[in-house]
N, C-alpha and C positions, 0 to 999 in steps of 0.2 A: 421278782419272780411272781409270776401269776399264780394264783392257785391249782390251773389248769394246769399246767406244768410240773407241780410235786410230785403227781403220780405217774405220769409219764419219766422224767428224774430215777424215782422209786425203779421202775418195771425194768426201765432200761438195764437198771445194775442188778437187776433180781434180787432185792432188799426188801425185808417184809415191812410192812409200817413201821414195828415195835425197833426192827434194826435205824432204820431214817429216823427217828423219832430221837434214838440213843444218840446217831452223830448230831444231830443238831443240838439236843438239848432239851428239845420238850417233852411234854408225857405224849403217849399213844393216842390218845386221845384228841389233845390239841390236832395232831396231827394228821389223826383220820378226819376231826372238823374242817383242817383245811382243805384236805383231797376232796372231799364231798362238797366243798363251797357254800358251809355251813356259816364258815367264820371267810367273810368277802375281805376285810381288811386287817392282812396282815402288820403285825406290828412293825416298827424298825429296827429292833433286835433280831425278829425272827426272818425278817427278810435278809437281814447280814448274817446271822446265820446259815440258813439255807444258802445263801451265795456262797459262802466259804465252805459249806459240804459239796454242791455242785462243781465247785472250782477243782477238787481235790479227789471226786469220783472223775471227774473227767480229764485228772491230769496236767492240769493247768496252774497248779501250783506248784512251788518247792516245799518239801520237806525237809524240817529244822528241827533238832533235839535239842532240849532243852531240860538239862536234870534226867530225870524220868521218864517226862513226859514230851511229845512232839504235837508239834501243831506245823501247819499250812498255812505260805503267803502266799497270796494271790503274786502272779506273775503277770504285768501287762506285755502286750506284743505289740 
């Protein structure tokens, strides 16, 4: 995912930074660096990441409980 696409991501689901920040994992901050294309290369954590929040705003994944807690697999078609 490009960085150019975070905040596009963000707007579409009307999530404020600090909420996108919370699904994926980073602080607010990281996150405003990347929408702002402060920070050009993102990590390979934070781009799987971001792929598995965008997967999961968009419904393209299945939801799995697990204990507690649930997380999202990516679905291919």
């Amino acid at each position: 995912m490009e960085w150019t696409e975070i905040k596009s991501l963000r707007q579409r689901h009307k999530l404020t930074q600090q909420d996108l920040s919370n699904l994926v994992g980073v602080g607010w901050s990281t996150l405003n660096r990347w929408e702002n294309g402060k920070i050009k290369k993102i990590s390979k954590l934070g781009r799987i990441s971001l792929e598995r929040v965008k997967s999961e705003l968009d419904g393209k994944g299945v939801r799995h409980a697990k204990g507690e807690k649930s997380f999202w697999v990516p679905v291919s078609k």
